[in-house]
TORDO-27641 format. One record per residue: x, y, z of N, C-alpha, C, CB in turn. Coordinates in Angstrom, 3 decimals, always signed. Glycine has a CB too. Layout:
REM TORDO-27641
((X; Y; Z); (X; Y; Z); (X; Y; Z); (X; Y; Z))
...
//
This chain:
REM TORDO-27641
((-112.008; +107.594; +69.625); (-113.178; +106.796; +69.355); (-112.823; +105.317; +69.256); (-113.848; +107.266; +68.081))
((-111.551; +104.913; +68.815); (-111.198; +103.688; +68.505); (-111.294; +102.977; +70.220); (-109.592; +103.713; +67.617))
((-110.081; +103.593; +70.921); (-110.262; +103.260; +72.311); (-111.384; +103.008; +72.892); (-109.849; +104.053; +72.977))
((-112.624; +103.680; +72.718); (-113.899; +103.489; +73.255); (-114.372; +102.791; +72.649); (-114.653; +104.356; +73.421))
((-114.529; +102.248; +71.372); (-114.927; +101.440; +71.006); (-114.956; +100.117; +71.038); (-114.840; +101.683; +70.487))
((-113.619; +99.928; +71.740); (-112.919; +98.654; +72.458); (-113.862; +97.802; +73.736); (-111.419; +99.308; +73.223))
((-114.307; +99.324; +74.331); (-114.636; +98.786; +75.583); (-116.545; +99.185; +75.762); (-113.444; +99.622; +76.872))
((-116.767; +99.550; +74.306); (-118.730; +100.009; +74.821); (-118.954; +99.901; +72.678); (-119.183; +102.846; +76.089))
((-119.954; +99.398; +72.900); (-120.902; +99.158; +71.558); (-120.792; +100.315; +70.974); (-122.487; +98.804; +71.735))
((-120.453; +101.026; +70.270); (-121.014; +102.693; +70.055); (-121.748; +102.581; +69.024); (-119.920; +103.944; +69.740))
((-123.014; +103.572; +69.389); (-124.460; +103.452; +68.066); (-123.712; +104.847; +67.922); (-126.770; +103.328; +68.516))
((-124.582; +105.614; +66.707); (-124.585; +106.680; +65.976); (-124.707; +107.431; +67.120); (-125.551; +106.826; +64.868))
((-125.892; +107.287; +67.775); (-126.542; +108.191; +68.362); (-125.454; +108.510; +70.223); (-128.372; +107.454; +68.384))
((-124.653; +107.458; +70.223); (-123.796; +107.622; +71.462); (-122.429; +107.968; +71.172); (-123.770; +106.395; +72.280))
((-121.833; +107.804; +69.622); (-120.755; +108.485; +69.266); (-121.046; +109.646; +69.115); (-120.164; +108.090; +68.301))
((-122.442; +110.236; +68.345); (-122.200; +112.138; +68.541); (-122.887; +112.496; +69.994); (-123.261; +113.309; +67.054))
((-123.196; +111.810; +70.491); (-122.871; +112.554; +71.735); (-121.273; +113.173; +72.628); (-123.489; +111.654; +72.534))
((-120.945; +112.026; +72.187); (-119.555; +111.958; +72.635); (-118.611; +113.329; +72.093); (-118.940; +110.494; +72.034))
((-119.215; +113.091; +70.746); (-118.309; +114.391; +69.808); (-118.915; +115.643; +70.057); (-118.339; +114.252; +68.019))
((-120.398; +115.948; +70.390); (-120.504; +117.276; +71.193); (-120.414; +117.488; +72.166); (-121.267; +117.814; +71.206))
((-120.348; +116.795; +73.207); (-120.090; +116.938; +74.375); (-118.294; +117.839; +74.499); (-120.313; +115.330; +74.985))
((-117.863; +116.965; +73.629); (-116.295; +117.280; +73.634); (-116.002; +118.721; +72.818); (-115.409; +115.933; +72.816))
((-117.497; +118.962; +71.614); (-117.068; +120.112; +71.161); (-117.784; +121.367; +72.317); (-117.544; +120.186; +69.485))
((-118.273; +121.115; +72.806); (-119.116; +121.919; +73.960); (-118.120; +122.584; +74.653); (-120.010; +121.006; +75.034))
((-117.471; +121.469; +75.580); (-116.447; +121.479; +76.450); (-115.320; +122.507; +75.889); (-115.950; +120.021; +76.641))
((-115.103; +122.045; +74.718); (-113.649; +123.007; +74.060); (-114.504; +123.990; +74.215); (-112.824; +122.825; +72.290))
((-115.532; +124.867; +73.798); (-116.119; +125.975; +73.600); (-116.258; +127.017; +75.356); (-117.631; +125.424; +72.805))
((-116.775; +125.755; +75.867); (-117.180; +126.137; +77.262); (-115.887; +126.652; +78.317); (-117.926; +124.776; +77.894))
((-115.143; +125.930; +78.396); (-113.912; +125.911; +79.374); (-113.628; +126.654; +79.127); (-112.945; +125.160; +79.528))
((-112.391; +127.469; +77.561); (-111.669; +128.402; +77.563); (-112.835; +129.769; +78.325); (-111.041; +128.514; +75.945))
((-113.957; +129.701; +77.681); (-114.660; +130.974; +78.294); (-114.911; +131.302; +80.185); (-116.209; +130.834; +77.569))
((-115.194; +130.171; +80.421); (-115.282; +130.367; +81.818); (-113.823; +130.343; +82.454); (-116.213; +129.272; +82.434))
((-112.943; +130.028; +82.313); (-111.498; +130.087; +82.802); (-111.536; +131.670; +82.420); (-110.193; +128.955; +81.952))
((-111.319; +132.326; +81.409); (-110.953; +133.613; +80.756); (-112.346; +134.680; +82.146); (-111.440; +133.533; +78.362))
((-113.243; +134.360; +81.888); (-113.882; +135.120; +83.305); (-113.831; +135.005; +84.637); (-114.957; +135.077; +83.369))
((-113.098; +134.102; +84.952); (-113.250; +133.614; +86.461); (-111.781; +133.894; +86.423); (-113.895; +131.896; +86.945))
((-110.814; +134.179; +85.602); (-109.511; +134.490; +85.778); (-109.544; +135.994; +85.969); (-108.634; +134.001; +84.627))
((-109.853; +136.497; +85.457); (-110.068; +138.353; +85.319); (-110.534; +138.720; +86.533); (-111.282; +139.019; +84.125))
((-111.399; +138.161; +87.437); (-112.139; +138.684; +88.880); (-110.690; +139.086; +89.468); (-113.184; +137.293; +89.997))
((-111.274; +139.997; +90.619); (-109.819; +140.310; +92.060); (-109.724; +138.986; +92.843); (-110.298; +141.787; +93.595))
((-110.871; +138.129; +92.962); (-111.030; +137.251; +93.629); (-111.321; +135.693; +92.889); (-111.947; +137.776; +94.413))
((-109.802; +135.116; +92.674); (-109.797; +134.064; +91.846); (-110.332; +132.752; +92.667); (-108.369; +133.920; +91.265))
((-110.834; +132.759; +93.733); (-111.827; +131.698; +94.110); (-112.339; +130.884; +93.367); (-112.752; +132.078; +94.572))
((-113.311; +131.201; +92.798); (-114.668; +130.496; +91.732); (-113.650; +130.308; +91.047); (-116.154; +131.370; +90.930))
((-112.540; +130.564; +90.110); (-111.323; +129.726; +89.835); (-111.317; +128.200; +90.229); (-110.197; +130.355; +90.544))
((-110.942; +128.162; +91.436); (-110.220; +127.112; +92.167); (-111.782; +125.536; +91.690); (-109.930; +127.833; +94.460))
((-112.941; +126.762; +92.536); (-114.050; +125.825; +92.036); (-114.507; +125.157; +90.911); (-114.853; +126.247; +92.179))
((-113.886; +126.203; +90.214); (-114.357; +125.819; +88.483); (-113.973; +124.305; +88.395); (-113.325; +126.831; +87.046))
((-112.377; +124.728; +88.477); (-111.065; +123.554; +88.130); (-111.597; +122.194; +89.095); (-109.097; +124.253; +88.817))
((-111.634; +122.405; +90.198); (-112.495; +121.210; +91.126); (-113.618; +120.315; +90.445); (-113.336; +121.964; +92.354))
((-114.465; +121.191; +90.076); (-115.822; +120.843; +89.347); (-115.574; +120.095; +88.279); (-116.627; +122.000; +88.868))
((-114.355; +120.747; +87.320); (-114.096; +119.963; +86.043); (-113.449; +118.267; +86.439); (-112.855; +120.976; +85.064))
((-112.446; +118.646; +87.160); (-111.394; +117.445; +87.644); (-112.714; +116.325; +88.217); (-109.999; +118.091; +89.220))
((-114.154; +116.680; +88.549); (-114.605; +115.487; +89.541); (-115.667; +114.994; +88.730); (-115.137; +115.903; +91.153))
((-116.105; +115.966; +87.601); (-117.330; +115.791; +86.242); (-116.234; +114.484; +85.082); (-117.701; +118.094; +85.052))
((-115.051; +115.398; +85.485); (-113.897; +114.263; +84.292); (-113.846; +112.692; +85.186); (-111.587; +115.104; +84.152))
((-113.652; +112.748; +86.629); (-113.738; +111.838; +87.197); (-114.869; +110.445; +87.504); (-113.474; +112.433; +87.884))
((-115.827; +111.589; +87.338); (-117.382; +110.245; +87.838); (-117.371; +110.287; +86.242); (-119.509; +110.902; +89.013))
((-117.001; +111.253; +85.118); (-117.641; +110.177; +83.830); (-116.348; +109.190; +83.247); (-118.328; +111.288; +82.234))
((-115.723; +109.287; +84.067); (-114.259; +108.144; +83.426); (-114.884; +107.179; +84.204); (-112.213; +108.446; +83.881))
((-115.467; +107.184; +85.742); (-115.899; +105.810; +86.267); (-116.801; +105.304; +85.934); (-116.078; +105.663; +87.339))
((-118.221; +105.932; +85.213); (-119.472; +105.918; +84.601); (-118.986; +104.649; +83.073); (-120.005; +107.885; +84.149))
((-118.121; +105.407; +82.246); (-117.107; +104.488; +81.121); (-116.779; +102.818; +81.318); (-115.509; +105.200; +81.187))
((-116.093; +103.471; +82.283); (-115.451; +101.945; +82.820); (-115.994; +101.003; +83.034); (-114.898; +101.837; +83.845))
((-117.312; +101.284; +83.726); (-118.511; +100.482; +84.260); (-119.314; +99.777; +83.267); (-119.440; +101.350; +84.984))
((-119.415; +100.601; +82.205); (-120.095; +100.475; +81.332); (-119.331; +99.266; +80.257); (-120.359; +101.870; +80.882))
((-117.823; +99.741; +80.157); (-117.510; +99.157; +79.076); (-117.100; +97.602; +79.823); (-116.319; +100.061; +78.203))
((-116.707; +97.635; +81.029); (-116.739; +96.323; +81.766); (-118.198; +95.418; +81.806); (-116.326; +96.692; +83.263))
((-119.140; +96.237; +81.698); (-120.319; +95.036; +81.580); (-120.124; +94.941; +79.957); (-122.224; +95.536; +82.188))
((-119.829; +95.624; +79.294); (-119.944; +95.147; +77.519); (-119.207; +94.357; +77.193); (-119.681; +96.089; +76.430))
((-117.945; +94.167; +77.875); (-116.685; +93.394; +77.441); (-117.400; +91.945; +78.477); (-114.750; +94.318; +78.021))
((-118.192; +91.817; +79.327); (-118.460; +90.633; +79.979); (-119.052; +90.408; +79.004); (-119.050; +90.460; +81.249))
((-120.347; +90.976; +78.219); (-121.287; +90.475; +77.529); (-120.750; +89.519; +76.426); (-122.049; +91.526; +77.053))
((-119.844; +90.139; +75.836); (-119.163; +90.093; +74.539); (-118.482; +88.571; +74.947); (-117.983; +91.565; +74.167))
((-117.721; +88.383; +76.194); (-116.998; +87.311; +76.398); (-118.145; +85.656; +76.353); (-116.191; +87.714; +77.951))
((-119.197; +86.400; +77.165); (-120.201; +85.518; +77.243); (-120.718; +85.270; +76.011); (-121.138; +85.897; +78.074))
((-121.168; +85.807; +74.891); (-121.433; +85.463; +73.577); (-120.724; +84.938; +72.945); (-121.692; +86.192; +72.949))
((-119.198; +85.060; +73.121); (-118.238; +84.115; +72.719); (-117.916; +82.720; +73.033); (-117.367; +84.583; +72.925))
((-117.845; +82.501; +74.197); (-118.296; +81.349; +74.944); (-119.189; +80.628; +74.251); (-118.848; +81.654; +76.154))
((-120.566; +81.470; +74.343); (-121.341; +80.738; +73.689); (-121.229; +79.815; +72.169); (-122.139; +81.550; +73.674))
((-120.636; +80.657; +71.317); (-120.236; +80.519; +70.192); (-119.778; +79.540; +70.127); (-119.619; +81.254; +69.781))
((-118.532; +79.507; +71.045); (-117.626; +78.465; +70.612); (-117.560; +77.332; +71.674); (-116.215; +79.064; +70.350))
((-118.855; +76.619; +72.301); (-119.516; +75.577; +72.986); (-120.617; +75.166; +72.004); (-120.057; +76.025; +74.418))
((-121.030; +76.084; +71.433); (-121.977; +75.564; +70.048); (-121.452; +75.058; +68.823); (-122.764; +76.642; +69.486))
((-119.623; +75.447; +68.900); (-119.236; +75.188; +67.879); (-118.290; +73.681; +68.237); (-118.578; +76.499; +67.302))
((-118.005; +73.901; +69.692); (-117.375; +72.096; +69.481); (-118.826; +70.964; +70.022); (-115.524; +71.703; +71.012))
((-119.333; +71.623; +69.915); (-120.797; +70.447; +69.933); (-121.070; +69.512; +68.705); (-122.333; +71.335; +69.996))
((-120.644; +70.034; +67.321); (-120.550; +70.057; +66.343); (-119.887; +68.902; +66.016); (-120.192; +71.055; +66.036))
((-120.917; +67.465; +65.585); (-120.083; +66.650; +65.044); (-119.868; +66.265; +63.499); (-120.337; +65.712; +65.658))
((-118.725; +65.900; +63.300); (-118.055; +65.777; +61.982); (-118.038; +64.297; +61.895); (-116.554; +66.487; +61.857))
((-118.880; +63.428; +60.714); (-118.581; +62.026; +60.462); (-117.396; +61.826; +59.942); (-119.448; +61.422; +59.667))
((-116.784; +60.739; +59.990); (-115.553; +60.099; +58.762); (-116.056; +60.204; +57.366); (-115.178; +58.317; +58.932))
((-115.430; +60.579; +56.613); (-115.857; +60.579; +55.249); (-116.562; +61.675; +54.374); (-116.588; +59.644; +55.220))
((-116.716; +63.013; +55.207); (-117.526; +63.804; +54.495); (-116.583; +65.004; +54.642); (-119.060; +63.925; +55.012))
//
């Protein structure tokens, strides 16, 4: 969570997603591996593992995307900040 937090705003409501999604997943995988392993015909195997590797793939690029426009935002508000802050004049004497 720390890592992600680096790179995307996280509200309440987008950190437990995150945390069921992940408890889903633990729940989900071992079961479908354990049935698709037992068939004569470990095919739908191969698919499973495909499916996972390209769902793990478009949402690591989905992330990235995301946390790259947040980290622009963030830079740009900073900027801002600190052009508002040497605007800022200081007399002699006070």
């Amino acid at each position: 969570m720390s890592l992600t937090e680096n790179y995307v705003n996280l509200t309440g409501r987008f950190a437990s997603s995150i945390i069921i999604g992940a408890a889903i997943g633990e729940m989900v995988c071992p079961l479908a591996f354990g049935l698709y392993t037992t068939k004569e015909n470990p095919i739908p195997f191969v698919y499973l593992v495909n499916l996972i590797i390209f769902l793990c793939a478009g949402s690591t690029y989905f992330l990235i995307k995301a946390g790259a426009a947040s980290t622009l935002e963030k830079r740009k508000l900073h900027f801002k900040e600190e052009s508002e802050m040497s605007t800022i004049k200081v007399k002699p004497g006070h």
